[in-house]
BADRENBA-93630 format. One record per residue (C-alpha): x, z, y. Coordinates in nm, 3 decimals. Each point is the difference from the previous one (the first is absolute). Layout:
! BADRENBA-93630
NODE       px       pz       py
NODE        X        Z        Y
...
END
This chain:
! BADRENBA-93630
NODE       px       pz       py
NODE   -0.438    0.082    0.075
NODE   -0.241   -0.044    0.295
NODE   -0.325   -0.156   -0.018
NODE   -0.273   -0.114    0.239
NODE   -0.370    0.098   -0.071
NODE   -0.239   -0.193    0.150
NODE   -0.409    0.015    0.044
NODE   -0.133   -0.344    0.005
NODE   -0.277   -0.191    0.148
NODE    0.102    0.134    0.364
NODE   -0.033   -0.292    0.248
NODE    0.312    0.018    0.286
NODE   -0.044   -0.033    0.388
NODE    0.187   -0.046    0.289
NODE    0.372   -0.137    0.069
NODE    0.340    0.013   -0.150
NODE    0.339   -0.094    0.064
NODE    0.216   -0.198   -0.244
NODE    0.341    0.180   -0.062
NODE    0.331   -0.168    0.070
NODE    0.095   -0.253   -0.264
NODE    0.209    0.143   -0.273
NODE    0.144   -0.321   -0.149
NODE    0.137   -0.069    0.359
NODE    0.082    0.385    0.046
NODE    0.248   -0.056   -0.336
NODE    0.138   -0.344    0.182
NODE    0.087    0.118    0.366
NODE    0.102    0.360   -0.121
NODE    0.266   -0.141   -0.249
NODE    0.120   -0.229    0.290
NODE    0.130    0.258    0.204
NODE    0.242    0.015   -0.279
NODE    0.176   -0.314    0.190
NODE    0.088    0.185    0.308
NODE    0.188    0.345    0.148
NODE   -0.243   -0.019    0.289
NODE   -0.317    0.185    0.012
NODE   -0.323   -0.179   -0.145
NODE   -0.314    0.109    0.079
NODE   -0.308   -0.035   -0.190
NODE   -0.356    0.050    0.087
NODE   -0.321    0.032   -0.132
NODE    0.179    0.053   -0.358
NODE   -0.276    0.112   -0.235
NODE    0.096    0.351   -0.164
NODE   -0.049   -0.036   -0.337
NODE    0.225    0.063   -0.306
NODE    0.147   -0.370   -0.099
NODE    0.116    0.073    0.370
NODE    0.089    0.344   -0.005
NODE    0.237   -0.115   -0.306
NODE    0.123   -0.283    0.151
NODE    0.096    0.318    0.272
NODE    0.121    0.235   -0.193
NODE    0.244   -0.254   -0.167
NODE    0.127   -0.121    0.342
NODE    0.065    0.357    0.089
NODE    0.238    0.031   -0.269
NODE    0.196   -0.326    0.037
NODE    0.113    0.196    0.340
NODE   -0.260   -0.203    0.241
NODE   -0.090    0.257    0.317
NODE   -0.401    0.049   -0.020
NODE   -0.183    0.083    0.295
NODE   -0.415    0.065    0.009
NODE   -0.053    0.058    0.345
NODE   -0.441   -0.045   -0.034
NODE   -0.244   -0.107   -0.305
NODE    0.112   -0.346   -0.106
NODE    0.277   -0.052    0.219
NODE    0.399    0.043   -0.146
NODE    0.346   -0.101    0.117
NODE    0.217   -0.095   -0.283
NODE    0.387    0.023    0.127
NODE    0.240   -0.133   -0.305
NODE    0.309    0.037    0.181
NODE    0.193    0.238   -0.301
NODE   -0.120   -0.113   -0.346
NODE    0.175    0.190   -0.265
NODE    0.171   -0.282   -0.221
NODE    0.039    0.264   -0.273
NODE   -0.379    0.017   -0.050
NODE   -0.110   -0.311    0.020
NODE    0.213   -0.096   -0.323
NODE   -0.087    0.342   -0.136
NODE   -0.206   -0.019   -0.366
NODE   -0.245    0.247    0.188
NODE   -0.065   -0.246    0.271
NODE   -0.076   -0.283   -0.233
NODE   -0.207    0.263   -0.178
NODE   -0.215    0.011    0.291
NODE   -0.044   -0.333    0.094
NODE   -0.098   -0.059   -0.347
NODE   -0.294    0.226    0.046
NODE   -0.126   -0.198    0.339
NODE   -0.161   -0.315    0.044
NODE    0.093   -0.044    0.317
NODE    0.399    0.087   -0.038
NODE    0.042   -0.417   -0.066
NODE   -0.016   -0.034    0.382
NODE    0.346    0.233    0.049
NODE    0.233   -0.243   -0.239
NODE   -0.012   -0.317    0.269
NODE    0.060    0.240    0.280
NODE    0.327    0.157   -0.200
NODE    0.148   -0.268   -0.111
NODE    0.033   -0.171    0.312
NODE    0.103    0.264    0.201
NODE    0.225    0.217   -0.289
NODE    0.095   -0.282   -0.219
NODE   -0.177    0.130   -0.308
NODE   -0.316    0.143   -0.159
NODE   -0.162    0.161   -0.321
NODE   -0.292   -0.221   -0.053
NODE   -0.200    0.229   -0.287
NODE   -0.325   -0.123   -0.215
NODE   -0.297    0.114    0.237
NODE   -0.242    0.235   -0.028
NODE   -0.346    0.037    0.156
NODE   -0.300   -0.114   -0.149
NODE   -0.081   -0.059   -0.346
NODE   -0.192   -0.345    0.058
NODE    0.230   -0.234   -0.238
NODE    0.352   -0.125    0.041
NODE    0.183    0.004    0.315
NODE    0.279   -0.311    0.065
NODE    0.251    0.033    0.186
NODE    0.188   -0.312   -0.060
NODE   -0.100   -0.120    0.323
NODE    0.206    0.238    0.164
NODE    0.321    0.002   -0.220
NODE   -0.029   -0.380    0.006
NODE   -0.003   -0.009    0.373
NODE    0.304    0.264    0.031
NODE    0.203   -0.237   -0.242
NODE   -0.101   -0.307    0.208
NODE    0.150    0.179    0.318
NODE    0.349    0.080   -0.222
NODE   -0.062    0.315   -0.119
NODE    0.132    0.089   -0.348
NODE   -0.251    0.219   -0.259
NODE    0.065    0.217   -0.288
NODE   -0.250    0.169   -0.221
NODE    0.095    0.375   -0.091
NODE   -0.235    0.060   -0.338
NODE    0.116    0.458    0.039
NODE   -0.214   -0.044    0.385
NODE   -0.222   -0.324   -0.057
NODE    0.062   -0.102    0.295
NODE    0.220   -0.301    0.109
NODE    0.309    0.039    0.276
NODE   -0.002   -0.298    0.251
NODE    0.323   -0.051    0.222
NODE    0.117   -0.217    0.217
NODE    0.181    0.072    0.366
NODE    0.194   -0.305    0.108
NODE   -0.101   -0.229   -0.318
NODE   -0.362   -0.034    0.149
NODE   -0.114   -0.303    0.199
NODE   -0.303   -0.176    0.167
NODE   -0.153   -0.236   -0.280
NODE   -0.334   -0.188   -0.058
NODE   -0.228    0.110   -0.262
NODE   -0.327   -0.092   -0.175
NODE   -0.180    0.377   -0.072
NODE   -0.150   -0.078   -0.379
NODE   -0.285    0.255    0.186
NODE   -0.148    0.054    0.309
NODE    0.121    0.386   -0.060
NODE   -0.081    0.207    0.329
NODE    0.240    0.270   -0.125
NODE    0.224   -0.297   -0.110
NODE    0.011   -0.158    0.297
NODE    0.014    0.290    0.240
NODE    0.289    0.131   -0.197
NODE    0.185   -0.329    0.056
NODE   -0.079   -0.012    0.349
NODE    0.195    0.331    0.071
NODE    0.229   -0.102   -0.195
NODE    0.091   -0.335    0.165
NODE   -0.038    0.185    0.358
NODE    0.302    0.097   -0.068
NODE    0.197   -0.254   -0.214
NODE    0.243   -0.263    0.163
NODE   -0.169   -0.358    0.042
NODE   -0.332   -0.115    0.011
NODE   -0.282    0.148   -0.296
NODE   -0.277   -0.271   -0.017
NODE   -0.262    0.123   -0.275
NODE   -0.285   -0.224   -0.103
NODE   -0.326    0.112   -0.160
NODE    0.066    0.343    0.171
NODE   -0.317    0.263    0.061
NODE   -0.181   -0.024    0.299
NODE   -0.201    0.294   -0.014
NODE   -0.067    0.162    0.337
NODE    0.244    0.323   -0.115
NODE    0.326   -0.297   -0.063
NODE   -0.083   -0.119    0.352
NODE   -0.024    0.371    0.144
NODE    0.311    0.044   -0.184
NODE    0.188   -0.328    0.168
NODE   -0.094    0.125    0.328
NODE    0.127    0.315   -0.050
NODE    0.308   -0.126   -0.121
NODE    0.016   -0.278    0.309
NODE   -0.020    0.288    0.245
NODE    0.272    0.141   -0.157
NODE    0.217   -0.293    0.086
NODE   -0.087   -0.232   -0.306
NODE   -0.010   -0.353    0.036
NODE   -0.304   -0.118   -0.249
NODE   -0.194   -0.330    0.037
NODE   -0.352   -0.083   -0.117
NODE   -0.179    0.357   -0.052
NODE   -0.356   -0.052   -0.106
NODE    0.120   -0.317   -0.220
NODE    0.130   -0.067   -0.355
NODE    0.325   -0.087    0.142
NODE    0.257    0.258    0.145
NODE    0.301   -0.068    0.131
NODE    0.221    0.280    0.074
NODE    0.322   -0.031    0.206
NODE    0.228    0.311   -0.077
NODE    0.114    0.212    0.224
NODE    0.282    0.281    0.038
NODE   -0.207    0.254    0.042
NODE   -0.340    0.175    0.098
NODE   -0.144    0.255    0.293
NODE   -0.210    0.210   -0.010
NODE   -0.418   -0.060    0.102
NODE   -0.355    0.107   -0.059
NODE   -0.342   -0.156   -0.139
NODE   -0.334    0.132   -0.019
NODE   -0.111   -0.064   -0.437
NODE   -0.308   -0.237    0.028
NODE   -0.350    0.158   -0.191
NODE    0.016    0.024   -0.350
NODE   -0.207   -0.338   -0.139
NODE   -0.039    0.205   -0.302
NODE   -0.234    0.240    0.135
NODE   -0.149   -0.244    0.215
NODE   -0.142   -0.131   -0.302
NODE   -0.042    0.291   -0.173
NODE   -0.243    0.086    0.247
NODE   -0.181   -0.273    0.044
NODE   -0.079    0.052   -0.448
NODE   -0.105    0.354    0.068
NODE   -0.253   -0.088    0.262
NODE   -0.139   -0.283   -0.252
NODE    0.004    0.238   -0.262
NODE   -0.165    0.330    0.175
NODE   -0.262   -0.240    0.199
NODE    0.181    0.131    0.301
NODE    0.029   -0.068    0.362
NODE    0.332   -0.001    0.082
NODE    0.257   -0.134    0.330
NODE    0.381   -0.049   -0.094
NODE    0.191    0.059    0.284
NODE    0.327   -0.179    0.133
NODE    0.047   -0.183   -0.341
NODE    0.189   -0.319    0.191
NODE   -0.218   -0.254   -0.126
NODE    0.275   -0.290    0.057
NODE    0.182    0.191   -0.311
NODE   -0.267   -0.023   -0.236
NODE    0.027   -0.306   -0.152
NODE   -0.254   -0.070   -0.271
NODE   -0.134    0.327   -0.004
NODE   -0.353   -0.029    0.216
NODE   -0.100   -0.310   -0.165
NODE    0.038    0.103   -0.373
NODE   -0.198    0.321    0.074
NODE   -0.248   -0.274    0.140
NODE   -0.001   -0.158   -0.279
NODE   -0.109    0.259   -0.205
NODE   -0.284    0.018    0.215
NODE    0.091    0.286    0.279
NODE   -0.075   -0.055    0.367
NODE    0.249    0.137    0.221
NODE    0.041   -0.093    0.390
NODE    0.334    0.010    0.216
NODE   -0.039    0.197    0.258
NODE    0.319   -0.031    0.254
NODE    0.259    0.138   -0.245
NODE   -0.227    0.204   -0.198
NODE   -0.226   -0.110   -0.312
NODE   -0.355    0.135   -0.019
NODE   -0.171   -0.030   -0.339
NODE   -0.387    0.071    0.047
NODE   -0.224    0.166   -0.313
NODE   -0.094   -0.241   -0.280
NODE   -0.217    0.106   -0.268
NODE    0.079   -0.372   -0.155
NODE    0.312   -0.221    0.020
NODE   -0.004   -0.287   -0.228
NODE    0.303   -0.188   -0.095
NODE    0.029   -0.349    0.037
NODE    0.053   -0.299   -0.200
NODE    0.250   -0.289    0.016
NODE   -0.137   -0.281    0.203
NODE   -0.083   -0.170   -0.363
NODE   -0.150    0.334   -0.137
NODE    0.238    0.115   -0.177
NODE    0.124    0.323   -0.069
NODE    0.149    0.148    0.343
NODE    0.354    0.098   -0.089
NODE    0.222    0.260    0.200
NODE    0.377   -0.028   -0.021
NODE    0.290    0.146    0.162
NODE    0.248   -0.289    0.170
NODE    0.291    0.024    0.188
NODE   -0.039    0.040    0.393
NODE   -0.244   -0.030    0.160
NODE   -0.176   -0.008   -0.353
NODE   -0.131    0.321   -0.113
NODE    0.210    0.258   -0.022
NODE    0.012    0.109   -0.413
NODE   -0.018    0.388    0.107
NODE   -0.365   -0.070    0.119
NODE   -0.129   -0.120   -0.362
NODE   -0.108    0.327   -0.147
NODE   -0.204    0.078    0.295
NODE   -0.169   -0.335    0.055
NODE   -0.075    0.037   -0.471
NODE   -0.172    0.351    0.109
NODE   -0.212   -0.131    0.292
NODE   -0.098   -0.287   -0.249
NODE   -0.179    0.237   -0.212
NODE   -0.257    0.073    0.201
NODE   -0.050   -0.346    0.133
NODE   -0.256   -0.273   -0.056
NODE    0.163   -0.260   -0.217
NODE    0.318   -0.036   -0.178
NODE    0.302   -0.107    0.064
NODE    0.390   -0.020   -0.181
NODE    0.287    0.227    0.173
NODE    0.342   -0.156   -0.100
NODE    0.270    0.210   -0.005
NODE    0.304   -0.258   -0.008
NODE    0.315    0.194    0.099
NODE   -0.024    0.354   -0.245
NODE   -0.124   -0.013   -0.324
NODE   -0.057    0.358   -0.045
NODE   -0.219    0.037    0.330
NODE   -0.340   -0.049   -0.100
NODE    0.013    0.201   -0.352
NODE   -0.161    0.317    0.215
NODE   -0.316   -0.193   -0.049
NODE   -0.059    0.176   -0.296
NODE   -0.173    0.307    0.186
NODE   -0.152   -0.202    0.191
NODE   -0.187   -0.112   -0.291
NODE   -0.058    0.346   -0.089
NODE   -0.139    0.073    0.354
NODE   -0.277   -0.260   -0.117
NODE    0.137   -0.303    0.179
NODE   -0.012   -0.328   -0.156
NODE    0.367   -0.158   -0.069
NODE    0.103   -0.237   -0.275
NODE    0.369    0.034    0.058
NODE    0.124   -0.367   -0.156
NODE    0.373    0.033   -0.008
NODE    0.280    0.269    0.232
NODE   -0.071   -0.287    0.283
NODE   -0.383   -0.059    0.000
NODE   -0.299    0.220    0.009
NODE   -0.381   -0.127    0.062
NODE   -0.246    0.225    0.182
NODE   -0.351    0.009   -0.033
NODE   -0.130    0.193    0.270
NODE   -0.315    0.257   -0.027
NODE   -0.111   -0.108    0.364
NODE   -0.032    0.400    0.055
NODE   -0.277    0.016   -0.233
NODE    0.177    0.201   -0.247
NODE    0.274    0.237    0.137
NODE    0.290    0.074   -0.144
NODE    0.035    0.337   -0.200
NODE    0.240    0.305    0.130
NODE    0.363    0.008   -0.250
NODE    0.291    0.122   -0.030
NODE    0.290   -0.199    0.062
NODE    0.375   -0.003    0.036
NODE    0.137   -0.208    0.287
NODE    0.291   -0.255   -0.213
NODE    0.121   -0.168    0.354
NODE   -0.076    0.033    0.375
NODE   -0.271   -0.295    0.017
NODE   -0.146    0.109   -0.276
NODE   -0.038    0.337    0.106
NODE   -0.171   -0.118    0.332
NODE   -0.238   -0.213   -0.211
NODE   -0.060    0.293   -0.228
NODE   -0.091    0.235    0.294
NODE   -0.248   -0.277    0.183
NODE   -0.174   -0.046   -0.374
NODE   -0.070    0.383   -0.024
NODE   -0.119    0.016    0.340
NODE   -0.258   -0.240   -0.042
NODE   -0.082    0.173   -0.349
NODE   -0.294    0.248   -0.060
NODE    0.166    0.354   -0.088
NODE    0.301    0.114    0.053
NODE    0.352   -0.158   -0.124
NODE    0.360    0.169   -0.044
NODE    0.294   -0.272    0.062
NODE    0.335    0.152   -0.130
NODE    0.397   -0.115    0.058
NODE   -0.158   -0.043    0.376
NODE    0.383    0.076    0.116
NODE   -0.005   -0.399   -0.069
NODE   -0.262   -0.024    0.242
NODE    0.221    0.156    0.231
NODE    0.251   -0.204   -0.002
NODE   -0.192   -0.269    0.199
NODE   -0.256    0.183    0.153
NODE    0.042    0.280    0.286
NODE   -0.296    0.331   -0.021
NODE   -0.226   -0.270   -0.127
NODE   -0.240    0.310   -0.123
NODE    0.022    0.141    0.358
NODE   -0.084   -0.374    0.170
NODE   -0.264   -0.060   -0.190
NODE   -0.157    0.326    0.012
NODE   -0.006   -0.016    0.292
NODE   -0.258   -0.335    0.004
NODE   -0.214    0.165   -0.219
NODE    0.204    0.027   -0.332
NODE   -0.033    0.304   -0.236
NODE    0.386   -0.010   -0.192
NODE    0.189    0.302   -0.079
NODE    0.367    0.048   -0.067
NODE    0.045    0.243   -0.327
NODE    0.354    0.102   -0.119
END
């Protein structure tokens, strides 16, 4: 098991550019599923949830071209119908996150799908009734098999256009509906859909492939089905994840650092709530600068109250950015509560925080207050074990603000969502090392 060590107290300099957006990478990669043409896909960030995601198209029969660093052409024109009913292909999807996104894709162009339990992180339960529930709405028929776990969706003629009322604004849910219905007879109109950024790339992706879809960037999509889909190409916007991610580690190293190309129209909540916490950052164009603070002090609720940071659906804050924004806390001025609303197991990492030094009452699995030390008191070099991919970026901005040197292990979940993040940042200034 690989592990990062890391020397803290370095501070970071220079300029760095945000990877492609895996969460979109999974969405547009799956929907190439829906064609025989070629799709091509740039600026995909290479990184193992993607790899997978790959490696499992690969075997389903879908031609894989790599012609440069980020860029792929995905050609699905011979699927092997053998496989993707095989127990070993449910197998796999079971073991990837990101295998929801192929199960719209198949069962509107093949009729059918294995829809197993997913995998991925460990961060508390994952629905997925807002996907089966939107496949039955649309006429297709499902069937749990307890020997796979997984459930078997079909449908072929039976499915038609409906409305529906999404019990969640899912992004997984919804884009797995969409690609569904891009290909379903009659009109699809979904209310309380996503709206992230990554749904809307996703639309547009799917419009230039000869989809008819109405009201991207709403809560309201109506999607007129069509025969079939072409082939087309789209550039993967900058992951907000790192964007943010960034922006914490400057706070946290008292570092001067510019974020390039980050397509601040995308961002949502994401600048303000890191002002909020006290951290001055300027746009710049399309870049983000964040200058040196040796103080940021969180703010209070107009009232003076507690200030209170909680993830929201778009363009709330994203929920992936909450461990990082509770580890840049620590060293602020002030206090403030990070609400975790969507998994309950997310914020139990806390616990080596606290053994770092930091101050944390963790409430409940939701809610955790933060008293910061204002950098008067750094924390203290660990070893930790990365649980999840937030957490593991949280863990590895708390040890390199600590004094000493830390060892974060499991860091292959760190790598799922984050590309040579040891060779980036060592190359600002950073002292991590990769040891098998």
């Amino acid at each position: 098991m690989a592990s990062f060590i890391i020397e803290g107290g370095r501070r970071l300099s220079g300029e760095i550019v945000p990877q492609g957006a895996k969460n979109e990478a999974l969405q547009v990669i799956s929907a190439a599923l829906l064609t025989a043409e070629p799709v091509k896909i740039s600026n995909v960030p290479e990184i193992l949830d993607v790899e997978n995601l790959i490696s499992l198209l690969r075997d389903m029969g879908v031609k894989v071209e790599h012609p440069a660093k980020g860029e792929y052409i995905f050609t699905a024109a011979n699927i092997d119908p053998e496989y993707i009913t095989s127990a070993d292909f449910v197998a796999q999807c079971a073991r990837l996150r990101g295998s929801v996104m192929v199960v719209g894709p198949l069962l509107a162009r093949f009729g059918s799908a294995f829809f197993p339990k997913p995998g991925g992180d460990k961060i508390g339960r994952r629905r997925v009734d807002t996907h089966i529930d939107g496949f039955r709405r649309i006429g297709a028929s499902c069937e749990y098999y307890p020997e796979r776990r997984a459930y078997f969706l079909s449908g072929g003629k039976s499915m038609k256009g409906c409305y529906m009322l999404l019990d969640e604004a899912s992004v997984t849910g919804t884009a797995n509906i969409v690609m569904a219905a891009s290909l379903t007879e009659g009109t699809t109109t979904i209310y309380n859909a996503a709206c992230e950024p990554y749904v809307q790339e996703l639309c547009r992706l799917l419009v230039s492939m000869g989809a008819r879809i109405e009201g991207i960037g709403s809560n309201l999509l109506t999607i007129h089905g069509v025969k079939e889909l072409h082939g087309s190409s789209i550039r993967i916007l900058p992951d907000m994840i790192e964007v943010g991610s960034f922006i914490g580690m400057a706070a946290i190293t008292r570092s001067s650092l510019t974020i390039k190309n980050v397509s601040w129209e995308n961002l949502g909540m994401i600048p303000e709530c890191f002002r909020r916490l006290g951290i001055r950052l300027e746009q710049r164009g399309d870049d983000i600068f964040v200058p040196a603070q040796d103080c940021y002090e969180i703010e209070s609720f107009i009232d003076g109250s507690i200030m209170t940071v909680a993830d929201a659906p778009w363009p709330g804050l994203t929920p992936d950015l909450l461990s990082v924004m509770l580890v840049v806390a620590t060293q602020c001025k002030g206090s403030v509560l990070i609400h975790q609303k969507m998994f309950e197991s997310r914020l139990f990492f806390v616990d080596k925080l606290i053994d770092m030094g930091a101050q944390i009452i963790l409430c409940d699995p939701h809610r955790a207050v933060v008293i910061g030390h204002d950098h008067k008191i750094s924390l203290k070099a660990g070893r930790m074990t990365s649980p999840d991919i937030r957490a593991g970026i949280a863990m590895l901005l708390a040890a390199m603000s600590a004094k000493g040197t830390s060892t974060i292990d499991n860091i292959q979940q760190i790598d799922r969502g984050y590309e040579d993040i040891e060779g980036r940042l060592n190359a600002l200034g950073a002292n991590i090392v990769r040891q098998q």
